[in-house]
C-alpha positions as CSV (number, residue, x, y, z in Angstrom):
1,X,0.0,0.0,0.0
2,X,1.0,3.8,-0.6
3,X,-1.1,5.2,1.0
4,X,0.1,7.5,3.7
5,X,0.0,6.3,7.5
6,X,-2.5,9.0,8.2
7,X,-4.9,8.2,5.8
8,X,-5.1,5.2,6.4
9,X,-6.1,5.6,10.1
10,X,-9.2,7.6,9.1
11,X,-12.5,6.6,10.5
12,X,-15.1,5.0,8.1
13,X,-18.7,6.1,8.9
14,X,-20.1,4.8,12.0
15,X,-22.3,1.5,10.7
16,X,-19.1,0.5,8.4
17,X,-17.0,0.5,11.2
18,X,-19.2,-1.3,13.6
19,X,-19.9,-4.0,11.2
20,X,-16.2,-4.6,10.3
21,X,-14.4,-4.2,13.3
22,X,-16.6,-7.1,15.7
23,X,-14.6,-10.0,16.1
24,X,-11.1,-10.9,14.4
25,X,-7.9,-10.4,15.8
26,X,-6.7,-7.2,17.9
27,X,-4.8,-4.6,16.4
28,X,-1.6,-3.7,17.8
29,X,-1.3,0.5,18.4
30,X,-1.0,2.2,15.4
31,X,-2.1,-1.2,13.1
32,X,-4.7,-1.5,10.7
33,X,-6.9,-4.4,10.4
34,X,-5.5,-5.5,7.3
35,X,-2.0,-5.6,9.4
36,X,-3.1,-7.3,12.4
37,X,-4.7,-9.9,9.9
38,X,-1.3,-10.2,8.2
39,X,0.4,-11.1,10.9
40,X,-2.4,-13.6,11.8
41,X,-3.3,-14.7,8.9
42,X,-7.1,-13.3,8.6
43,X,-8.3,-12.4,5.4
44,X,-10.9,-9.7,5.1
45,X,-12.9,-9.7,2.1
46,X,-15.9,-7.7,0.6
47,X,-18.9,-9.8,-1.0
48,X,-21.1,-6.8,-1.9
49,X,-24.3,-7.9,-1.0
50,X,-25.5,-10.2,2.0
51,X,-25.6,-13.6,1.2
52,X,-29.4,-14.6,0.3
53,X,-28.8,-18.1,1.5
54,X,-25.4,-20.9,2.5
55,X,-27.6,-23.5,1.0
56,X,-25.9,-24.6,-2.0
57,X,-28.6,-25.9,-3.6
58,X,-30.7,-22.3,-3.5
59,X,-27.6,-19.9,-4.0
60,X,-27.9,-18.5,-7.2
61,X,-25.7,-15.1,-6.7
62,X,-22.1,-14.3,-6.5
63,X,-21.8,-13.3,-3.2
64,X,-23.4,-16.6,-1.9
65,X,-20.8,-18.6,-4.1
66,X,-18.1,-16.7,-3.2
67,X,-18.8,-17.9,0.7
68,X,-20.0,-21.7,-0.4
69,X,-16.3,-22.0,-1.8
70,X,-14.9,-21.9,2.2
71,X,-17.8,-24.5,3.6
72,X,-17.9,-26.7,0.6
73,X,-16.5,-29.0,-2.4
74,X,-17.9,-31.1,-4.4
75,X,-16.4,-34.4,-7.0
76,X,-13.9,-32.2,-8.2
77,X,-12.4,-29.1,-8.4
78,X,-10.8,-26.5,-11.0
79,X,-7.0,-25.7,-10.6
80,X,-6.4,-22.2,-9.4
81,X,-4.7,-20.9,-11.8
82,X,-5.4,-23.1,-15.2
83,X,-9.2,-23.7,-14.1
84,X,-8.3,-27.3,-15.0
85,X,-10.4,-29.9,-13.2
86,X,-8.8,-31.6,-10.7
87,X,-9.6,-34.2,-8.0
88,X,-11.5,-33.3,-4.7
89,X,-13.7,-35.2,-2.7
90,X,-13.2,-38.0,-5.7
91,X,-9.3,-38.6,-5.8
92,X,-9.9,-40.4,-9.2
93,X,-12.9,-41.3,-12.1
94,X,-13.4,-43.1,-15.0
95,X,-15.1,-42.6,-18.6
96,X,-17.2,-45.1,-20.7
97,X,-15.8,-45.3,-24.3
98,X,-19.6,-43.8,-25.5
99,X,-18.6,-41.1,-23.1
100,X,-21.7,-41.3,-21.0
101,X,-20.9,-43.3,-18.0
102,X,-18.2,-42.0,-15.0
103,X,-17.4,-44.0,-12.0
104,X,-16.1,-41.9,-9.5
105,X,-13.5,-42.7,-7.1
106,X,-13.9,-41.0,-3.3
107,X,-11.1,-39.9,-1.3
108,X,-11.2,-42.2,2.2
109,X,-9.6,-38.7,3.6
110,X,-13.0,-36.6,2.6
111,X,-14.2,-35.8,5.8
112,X,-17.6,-33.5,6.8
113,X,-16.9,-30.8,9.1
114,X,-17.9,-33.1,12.6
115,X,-16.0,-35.9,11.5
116,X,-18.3,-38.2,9.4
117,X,-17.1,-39.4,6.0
118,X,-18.3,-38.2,2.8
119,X,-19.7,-40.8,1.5
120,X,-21.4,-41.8,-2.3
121,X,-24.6,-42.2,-0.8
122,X,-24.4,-38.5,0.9
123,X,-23.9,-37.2,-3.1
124,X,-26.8,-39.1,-4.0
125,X,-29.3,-37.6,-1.2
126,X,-28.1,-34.6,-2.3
127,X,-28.5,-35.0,-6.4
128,X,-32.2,-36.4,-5.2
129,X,-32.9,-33.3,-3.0
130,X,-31.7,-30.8,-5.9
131,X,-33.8,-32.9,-8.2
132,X,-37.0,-32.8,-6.2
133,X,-39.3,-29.9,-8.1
134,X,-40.6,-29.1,-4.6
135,X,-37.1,-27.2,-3.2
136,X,-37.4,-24.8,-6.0
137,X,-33.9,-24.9,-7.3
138,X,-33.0,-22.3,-9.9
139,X,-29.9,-24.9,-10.5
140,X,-32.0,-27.7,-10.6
141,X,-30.9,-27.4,-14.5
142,X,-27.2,-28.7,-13.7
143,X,-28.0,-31.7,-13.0
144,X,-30.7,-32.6,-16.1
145,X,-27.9,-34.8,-18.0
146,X,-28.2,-37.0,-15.8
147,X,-30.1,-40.2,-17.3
148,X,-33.6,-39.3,-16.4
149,X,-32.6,-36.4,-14.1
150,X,-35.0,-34.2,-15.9
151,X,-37.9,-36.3,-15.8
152,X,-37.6,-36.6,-12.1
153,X,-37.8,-33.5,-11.5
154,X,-40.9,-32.7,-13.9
155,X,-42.7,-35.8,-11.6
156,X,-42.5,-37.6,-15.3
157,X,-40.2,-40.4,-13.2
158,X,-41.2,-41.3,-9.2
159,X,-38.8,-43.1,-8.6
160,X,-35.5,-42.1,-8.3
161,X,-33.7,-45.5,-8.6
162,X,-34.5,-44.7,-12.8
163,X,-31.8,-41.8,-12.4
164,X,-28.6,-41.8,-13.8
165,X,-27.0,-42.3,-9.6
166,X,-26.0,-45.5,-8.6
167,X,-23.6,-47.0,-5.4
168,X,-21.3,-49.0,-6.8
169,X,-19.3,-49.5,-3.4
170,X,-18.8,-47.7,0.0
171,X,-16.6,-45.5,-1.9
172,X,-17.3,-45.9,-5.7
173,X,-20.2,-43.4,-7.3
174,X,-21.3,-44.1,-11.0
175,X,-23.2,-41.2,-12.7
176,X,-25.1,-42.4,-16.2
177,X,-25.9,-39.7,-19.1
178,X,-29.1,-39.1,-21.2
179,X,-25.8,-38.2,-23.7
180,X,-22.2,-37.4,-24.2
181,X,-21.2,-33.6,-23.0
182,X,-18.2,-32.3,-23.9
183,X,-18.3,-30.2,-20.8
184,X,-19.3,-32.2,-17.7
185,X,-16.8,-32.5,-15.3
186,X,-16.6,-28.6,-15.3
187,X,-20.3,-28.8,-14.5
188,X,-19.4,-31.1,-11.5
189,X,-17.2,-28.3,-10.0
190,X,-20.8,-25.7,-9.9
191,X,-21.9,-25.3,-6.2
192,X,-25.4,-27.1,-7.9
193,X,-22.8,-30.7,-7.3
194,X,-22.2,-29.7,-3.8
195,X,-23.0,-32.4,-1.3
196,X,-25.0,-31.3,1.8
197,X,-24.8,-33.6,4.9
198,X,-27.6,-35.4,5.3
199,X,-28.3,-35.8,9.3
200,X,-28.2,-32.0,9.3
201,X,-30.8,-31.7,7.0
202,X,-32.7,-34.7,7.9
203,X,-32.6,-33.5,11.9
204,X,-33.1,-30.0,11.1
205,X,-35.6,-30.2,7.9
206,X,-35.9,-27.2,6.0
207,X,-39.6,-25.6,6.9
208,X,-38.8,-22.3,4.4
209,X,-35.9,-23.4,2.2
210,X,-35.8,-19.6,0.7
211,X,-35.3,-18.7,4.2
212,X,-32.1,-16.9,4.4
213,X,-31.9,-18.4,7.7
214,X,-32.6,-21.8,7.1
215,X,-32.2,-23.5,10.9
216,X,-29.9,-25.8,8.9
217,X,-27.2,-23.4,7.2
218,X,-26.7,-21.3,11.4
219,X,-23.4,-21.7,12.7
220,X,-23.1,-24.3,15.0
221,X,-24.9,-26.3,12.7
222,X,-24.1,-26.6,9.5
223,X,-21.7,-29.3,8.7
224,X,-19.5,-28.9,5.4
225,X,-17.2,-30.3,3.7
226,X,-15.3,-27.8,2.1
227,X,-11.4,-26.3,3.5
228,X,-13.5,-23.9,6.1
229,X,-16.4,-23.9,8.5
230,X,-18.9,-21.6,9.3
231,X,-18.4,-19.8,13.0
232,X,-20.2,-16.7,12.7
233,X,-23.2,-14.8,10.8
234,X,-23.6,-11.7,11.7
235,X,-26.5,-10.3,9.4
236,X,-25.3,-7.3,7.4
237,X,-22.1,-7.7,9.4
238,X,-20.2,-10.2,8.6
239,X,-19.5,-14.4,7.6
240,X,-16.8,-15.3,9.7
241,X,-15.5,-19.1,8.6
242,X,-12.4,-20.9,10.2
243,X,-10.8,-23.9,9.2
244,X,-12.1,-27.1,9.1
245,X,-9.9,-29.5,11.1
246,X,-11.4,-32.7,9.4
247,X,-11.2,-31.1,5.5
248,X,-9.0,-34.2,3.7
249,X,-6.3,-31.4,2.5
250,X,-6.2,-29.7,6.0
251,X,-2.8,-29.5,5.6
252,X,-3.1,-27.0,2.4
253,X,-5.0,-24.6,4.7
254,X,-2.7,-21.6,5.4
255,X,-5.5,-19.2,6.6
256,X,-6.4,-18.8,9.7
257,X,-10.4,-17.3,9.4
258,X,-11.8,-15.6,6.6
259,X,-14.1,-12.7,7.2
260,X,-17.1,-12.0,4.5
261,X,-18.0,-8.5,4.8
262,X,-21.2,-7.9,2.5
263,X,-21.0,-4.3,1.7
264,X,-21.6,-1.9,-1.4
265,X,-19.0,-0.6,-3.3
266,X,-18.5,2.6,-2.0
267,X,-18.3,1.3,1.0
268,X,-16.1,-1.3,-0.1
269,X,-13.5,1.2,-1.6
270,X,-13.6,3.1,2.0
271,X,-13.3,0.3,4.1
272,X,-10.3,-0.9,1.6
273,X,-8.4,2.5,1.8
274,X,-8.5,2.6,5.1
275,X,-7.1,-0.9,5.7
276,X,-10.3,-2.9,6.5
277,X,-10.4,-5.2,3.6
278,X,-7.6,-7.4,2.3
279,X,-9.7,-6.9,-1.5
280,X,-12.7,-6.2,-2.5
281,X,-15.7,-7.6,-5.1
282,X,-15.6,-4.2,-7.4
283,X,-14.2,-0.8,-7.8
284,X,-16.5,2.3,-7.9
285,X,-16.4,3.7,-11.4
286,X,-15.7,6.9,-10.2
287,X,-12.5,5.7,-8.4
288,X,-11.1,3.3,-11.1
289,X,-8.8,6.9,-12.9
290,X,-8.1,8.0,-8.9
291,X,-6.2,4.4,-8.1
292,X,-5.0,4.0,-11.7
293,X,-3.0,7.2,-11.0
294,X,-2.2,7.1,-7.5
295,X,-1.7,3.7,-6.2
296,X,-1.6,1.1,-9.4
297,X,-0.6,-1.5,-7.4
298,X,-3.7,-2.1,-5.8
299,X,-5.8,-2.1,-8.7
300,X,-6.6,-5.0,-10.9
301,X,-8.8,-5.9,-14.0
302,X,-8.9,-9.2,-15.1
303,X,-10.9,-10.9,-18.1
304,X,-14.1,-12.6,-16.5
305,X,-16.5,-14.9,-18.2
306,X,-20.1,-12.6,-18.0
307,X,-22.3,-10.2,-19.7
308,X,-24.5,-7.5,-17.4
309,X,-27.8,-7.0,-19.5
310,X,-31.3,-6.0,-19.1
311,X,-33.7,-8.3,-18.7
312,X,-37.5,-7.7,-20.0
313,X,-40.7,-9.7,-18.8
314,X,-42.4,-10.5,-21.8
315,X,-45.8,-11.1,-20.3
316,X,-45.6,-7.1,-19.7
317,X,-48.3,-5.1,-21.8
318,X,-45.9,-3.3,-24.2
319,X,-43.3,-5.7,-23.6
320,X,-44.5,-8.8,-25.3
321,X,-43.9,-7.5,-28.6
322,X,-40.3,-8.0,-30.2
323,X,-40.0,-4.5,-31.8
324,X,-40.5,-3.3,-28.9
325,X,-37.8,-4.8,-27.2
326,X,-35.8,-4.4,-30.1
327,X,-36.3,-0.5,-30.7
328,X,-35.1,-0.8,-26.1
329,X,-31.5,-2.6,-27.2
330,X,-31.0,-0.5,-30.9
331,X,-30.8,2.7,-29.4
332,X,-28.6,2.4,-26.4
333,X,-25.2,3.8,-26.6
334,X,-23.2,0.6,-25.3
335,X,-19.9,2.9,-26.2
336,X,-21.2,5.5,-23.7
337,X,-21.8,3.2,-20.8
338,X,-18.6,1.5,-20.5
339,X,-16.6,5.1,-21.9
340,X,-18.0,7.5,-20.1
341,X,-19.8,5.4,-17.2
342,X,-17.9,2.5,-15.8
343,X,-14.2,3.5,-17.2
344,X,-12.7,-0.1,-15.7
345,X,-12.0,-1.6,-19.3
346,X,-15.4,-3.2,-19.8
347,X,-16.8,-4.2,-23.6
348,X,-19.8,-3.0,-24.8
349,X,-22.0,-6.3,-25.2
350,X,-23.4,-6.3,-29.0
351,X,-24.2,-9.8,-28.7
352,X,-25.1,-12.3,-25.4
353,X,-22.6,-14.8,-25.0
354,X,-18.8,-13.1,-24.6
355,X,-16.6,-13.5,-27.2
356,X,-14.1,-16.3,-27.5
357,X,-15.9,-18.5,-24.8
358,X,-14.6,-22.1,-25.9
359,X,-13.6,-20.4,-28.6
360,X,-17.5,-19.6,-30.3
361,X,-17.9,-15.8,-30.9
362,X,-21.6,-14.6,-31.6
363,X,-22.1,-13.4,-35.7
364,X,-25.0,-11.6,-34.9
365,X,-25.1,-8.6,-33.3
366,X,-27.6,-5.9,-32.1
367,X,-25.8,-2.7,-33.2
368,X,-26.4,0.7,-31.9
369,X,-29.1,2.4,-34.6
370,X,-31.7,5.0,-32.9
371,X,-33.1,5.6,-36.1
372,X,-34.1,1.9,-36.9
373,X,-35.5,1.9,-32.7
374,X,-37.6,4.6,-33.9
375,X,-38.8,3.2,-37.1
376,X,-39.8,-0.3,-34.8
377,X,-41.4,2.2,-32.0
378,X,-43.6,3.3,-35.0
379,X,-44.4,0.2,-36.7
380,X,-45.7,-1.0,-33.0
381,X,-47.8,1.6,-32.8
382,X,-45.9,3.7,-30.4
383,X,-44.6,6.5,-33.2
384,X,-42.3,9.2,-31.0
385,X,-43.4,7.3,-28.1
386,X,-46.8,8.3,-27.6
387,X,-49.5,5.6,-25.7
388,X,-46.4,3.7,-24.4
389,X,-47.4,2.5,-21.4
390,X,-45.3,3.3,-18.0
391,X,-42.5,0.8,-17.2
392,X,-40.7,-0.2,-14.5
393,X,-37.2,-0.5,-14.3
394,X,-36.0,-2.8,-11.7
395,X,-32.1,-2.8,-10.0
396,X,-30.6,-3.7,-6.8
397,X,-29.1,-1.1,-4.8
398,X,-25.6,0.0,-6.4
399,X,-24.3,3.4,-7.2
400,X,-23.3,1.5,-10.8
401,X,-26.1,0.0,-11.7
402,X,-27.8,3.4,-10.7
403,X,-25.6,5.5,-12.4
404,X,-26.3,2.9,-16.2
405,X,-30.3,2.8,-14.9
406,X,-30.0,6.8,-15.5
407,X,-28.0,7.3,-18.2
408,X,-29.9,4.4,-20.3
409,X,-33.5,5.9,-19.0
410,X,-32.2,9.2,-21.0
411,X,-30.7,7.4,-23.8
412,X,-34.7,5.9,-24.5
413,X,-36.6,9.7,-23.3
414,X,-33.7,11.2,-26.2
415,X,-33.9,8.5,-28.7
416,X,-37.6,7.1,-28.4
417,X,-39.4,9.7,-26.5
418,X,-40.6,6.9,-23.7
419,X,-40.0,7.4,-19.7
420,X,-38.9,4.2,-17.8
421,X,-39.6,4.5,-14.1
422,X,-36.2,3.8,-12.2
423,X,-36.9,1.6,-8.6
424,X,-34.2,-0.2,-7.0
425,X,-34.3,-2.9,-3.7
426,X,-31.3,-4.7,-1.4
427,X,-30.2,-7.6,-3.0
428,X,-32.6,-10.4,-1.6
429,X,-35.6,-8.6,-2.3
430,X,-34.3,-8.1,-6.1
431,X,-33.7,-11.9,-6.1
432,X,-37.2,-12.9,-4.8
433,X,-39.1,-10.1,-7.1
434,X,-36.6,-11.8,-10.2
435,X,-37.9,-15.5,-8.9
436,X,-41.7,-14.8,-8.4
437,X,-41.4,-12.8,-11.9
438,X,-42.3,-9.4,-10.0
439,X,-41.2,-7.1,-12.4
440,X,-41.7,-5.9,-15.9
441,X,-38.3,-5.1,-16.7
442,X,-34.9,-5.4,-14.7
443,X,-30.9,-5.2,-14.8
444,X,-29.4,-8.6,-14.3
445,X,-25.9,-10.4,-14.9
446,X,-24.7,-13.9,-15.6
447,X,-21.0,-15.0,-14.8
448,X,-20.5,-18.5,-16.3
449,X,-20.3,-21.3,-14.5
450,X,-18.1,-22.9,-17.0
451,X,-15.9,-22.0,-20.0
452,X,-18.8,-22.7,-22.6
453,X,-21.4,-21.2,-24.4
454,X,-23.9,-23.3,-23.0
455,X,-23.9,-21.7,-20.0
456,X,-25.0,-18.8,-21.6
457,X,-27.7,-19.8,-23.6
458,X,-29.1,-22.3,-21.5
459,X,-30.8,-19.8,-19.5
460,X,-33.2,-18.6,-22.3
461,X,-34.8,-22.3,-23.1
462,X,-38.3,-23.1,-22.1
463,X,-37.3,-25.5,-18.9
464,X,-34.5,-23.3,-17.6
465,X,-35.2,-22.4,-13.7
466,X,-33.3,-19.1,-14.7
467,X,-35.5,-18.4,-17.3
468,X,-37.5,-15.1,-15.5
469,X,-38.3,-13.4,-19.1
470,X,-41.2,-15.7,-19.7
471,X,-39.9,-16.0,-23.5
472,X,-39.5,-18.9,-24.9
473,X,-38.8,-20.6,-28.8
474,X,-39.5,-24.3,-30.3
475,X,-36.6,-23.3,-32.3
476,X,-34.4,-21.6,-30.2
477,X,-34.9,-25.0,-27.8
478,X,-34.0,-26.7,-30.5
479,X,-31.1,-25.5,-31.1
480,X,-29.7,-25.7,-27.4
481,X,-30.7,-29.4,-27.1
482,X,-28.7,-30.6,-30.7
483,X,-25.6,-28.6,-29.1
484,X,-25.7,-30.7,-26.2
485,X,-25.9,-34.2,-28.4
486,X,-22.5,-33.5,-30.4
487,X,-19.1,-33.3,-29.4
488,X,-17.8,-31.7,-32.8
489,X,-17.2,-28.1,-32.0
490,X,-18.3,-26.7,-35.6
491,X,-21.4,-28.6,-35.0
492,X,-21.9,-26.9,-31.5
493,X,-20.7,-23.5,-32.6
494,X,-23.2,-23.4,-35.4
495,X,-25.6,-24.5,-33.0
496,X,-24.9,-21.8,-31.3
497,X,-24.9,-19.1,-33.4
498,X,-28.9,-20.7,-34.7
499,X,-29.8,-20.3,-31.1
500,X,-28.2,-16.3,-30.6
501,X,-29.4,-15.1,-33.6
502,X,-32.9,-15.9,-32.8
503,X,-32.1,-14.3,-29.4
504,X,-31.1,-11.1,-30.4
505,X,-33.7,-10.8,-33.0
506,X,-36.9,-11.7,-30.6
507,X,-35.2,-9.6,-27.4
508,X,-36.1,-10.7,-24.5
509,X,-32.6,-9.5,-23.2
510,X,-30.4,-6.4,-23.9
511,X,-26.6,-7.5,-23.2
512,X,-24.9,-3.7,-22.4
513,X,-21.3,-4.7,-21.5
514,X,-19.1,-7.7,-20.7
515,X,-17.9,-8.0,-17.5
516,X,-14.3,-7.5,-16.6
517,X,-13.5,-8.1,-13.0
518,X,-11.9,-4.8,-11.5
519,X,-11.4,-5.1,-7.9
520,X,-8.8,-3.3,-5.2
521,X,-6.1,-5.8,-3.5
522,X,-3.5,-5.6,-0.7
523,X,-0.3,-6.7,-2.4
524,X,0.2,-8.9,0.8
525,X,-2.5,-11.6,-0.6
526,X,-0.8,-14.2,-1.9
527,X,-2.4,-17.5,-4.3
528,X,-5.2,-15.2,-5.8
529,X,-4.6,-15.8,-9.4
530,X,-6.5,-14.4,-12.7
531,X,-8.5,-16.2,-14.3
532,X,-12.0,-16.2,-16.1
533,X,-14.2,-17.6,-14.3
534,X,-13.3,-15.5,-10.9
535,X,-12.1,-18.8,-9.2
536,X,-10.2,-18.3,-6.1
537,X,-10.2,-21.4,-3.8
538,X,-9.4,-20.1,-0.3
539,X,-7.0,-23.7,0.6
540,X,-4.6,-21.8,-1.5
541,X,-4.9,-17.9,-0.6
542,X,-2.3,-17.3,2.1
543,X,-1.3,-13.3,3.6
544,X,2.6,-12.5,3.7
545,X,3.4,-11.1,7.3
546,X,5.1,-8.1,7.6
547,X,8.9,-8.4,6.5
548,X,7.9,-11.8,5.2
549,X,7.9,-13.0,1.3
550,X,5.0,-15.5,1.8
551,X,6.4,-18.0,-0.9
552,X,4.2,-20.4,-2.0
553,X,5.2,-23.5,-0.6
């Protein structure tokens, strides 16, 4: 860090300072938090939002993944640095020669948090719990390759011996495929494979699964198997997780506790420059030039796998017609938003998926044209805007995503002559309004949970649990299922490219920019490497003390 010892001892705003200074280690006089965690090896990391739920099977946002790393892990793993799968809770697998069958060999070392061994048949409660229609898992999705995985959850199969899961020994698991897919073992690394522990559950049921206080996922309770355990919650506080003594690599764990701070980005920034956070989820556009200039060191941008975009609800009056939606994404000034707006080296999004995922880049594109947005307005009979009906325009609570809401709500009063009313709500209220389909038009974001386009444009077929638009095409569908029956990646790409176009053209989504993940770091954290998918497995993270080089060993 550069900056000076003064400024760094400034006092953040009372709430901030409350929340992040309960619990973790003392400060010696004249240390900062960041210091004192140094020298103990505490890590103190911002989430942005509070967690909606630990239940792995429920989480659906980033900061609820980024905590579900620390308590669990699931078949395998990705390398930290190559994102290449490796072993984890099974230390070795097998794959039929028609590529649907793998046999799965567990670790005797994998251990749940009080002791108990991870076992095959805890992986199979837990694929039959996700599977069940009646949790109401948006990732319910993950698992549908699985030999009759889909049907079980549409109540098309009862029982769920017909599923792809079978026991082959105490410590052998076989999964079965409806098909080949190229990309399933980085599928088994999404939280969706997690394994939860079933006496917990079982003893502790689940009366409001959506509750972000399941009894279930309190500390003192809930039983993991991941590198870390949960020891604290403090509601808009903090997650406080320490290591798990019976995790099968203990001996990789360098970290002492982790604390998960779930604050905004402004705050973030504040509690970062004043040595409260180790690193933090984002960087307020307004403060990208400042630390570019001033302190370089502390600022990074590296490429990440997503695509922020507006999202429309197609049931809306107004809404359900694609010229409509089309005149919405044709006259916004992408250019603008990431120039003049967000200034942290993100790419205006003319098409959905980002470009060069597997290597597939979209050919079509929705380019910026007001004048062709105008002539659409017309032709569905809103000419210059008039009788379009009043919209809202749904965000959770973020200086960026209010500062694109504006600018994009003058880019369509300028261009189109329509008024979109602007209304923003904390994260878990946004997430239950986008799961009950409460809105009529909303910003959203989708980081890939694997390098492939299917992750991607998955989300916009007619069974997707993530599907919130209420759009869907025979052909579109289509398109997505024959990508999933090939291996040949011209076959897929074209696939692909049949399945965007058809996206772009009916609407239901605007993609604005693709992500790039810009975020403020102490140079004393050590094992967080780049890479696309924002990956950072906390076995391997590791703080150099003062004086100290912190090698990796």
């Amino acid at each position: 860090m550069t900056l000076s010892t003064f400024s760094k001892r400034l006092t953040l705003a009372l709430p901030l300072a409350v929340a992040l200074l309960v619990g973790g280690s003392g400060c010696q006089p004249g240390e900062t938090r960041v210091e004192a965690g140094n020298r103990a090896q505490e890590l103190y990391v911002g989430i942005g939002a509070e967690p909606a739920t630990l239940d792995p099977h429920l989480a659906v946002g980033v900061p609820e993944f980024k905590v579900l790393l620390a308590l669990f892990e699931g078949l395998v793993k990705r390398d930290a640095k190559t994102l290449e799968i490796k072993p984890a809770v099974a230390r070795s697998w097998e794959i039929s020669e028609d590529a649907t069958t793998y046999t799965f060999h567990f670790d005797p070392d994998a251990r749940w948090s009080n002791g108990d061994r991870v076992t095959p048949e805890d992986f199979r409660f837990s694929i039959e719990r996700i599977l069940n229609a009646n949790l109401g898992s948006s990732y319910a999705k993950m698992l549908f390759p699985l030999r009759k995985g889909e049907a079980y959850h549409r109540g098309e199969v009862e029982d769920f011996d017909e599923v792809g899961v079978r026991i082959l020994d105490p410590y052998t698991l076989e999964l079965t495929l409806e098909y080949p897919l190229a990309y399933f073992l980085d599928l088994l690394a999404h939280g969706a494979w997690y394994p939860v522990h079933p006496p917990t559950i079982l003893a502790y049921g689940n009366d409001n699964p959506h509750d972000r206080l399941a009894r279930w996922t309190r500390p003192g309770r809930l039983v993991g198997n991941g590198p870390f355990q949960l020891a604290e919650w403090r509601l808009n506080a903090a997650l406080v997780v320490r290591p798990n003594p019976y995790f099968r690599a203990a001996d990789q764990v360098r970290l002492n506790e982790i604390h998960f701070h779930p604050i905004q980005a402004d705050a973030e920034e504040r509690a970062f420059r004043n040595g409260f956070l180790h690193y933090t989820s984002t960087v307020p556009p307004h403060r990208v030039q400042w630390y570019q200039t001033n302190q370089p060191e502390d600022i990074r941008f590296d490429t990440y796998l997503g695509t922020y975009y507006f999202m429309f609800n197609t049931l809306t009056p107004g809404l359900e017609d694609p010229r409509v939606r089309r005149a919405l994404s044709l006259s916004i000034d992408r250019e603008a938003i990431t120039r003049a707006i967000l200034r942290g080296g993100q790419k205006p999004a003319y098409h959905f998926t980002p470009p060069d995922t597997a290597g597939y880049t979209s050919p079509s594109t929705v380019p910026h044209d007001p004048e062709r947005a105008r002539e659409l307005l017309a032709e569905a009979g809103f000419p210059g805007g008039a009788g379009f009906p009043e919209i809202e325009f749904l965000y959770n609570t973020s200086d960026a995503h209010r500062s694109i809401a504006l600018a994009v709500q003058q880019m369509w009063r300028r261009e189109l002559g329509i008024d979109i009313r602007l209304y923003n709500v904390e994260w878990g209220v946004y997430l239950a309004r986008r799961r009950n389909r409460d809105f009529e038009m909303m910003r959203a974001g989708w980081i890939g949970d694997y390098n492939d386009p299917s992750t991607f444009l998955d989300l916009f077929t007619a069974g997707s649990s993530n599907n919130f638009s209420g759009w869907s095409d025979d052909v579109y569908d289509e398109a997505i299922r024959a990508s999933r029956r090939t291996l040949d990646p011209e076959q897929r790409a074209a696939y692909f490219a049949r399945a965007e176009e058809i996206l772009l053209r009916e609407g239901p989504v605007i993609p604005v920019y693709f992500y790039v993940n810009s975020l403020l770091i102490d140079p004393a954290v050590g094992g967080h490497h780049p890479n696309v998918l924002d990956y950072h497995p906390y076995q391997h993270l590791y703080l150099r003390p003062p004086g100290g080089s912190g090698a990796t060993p």
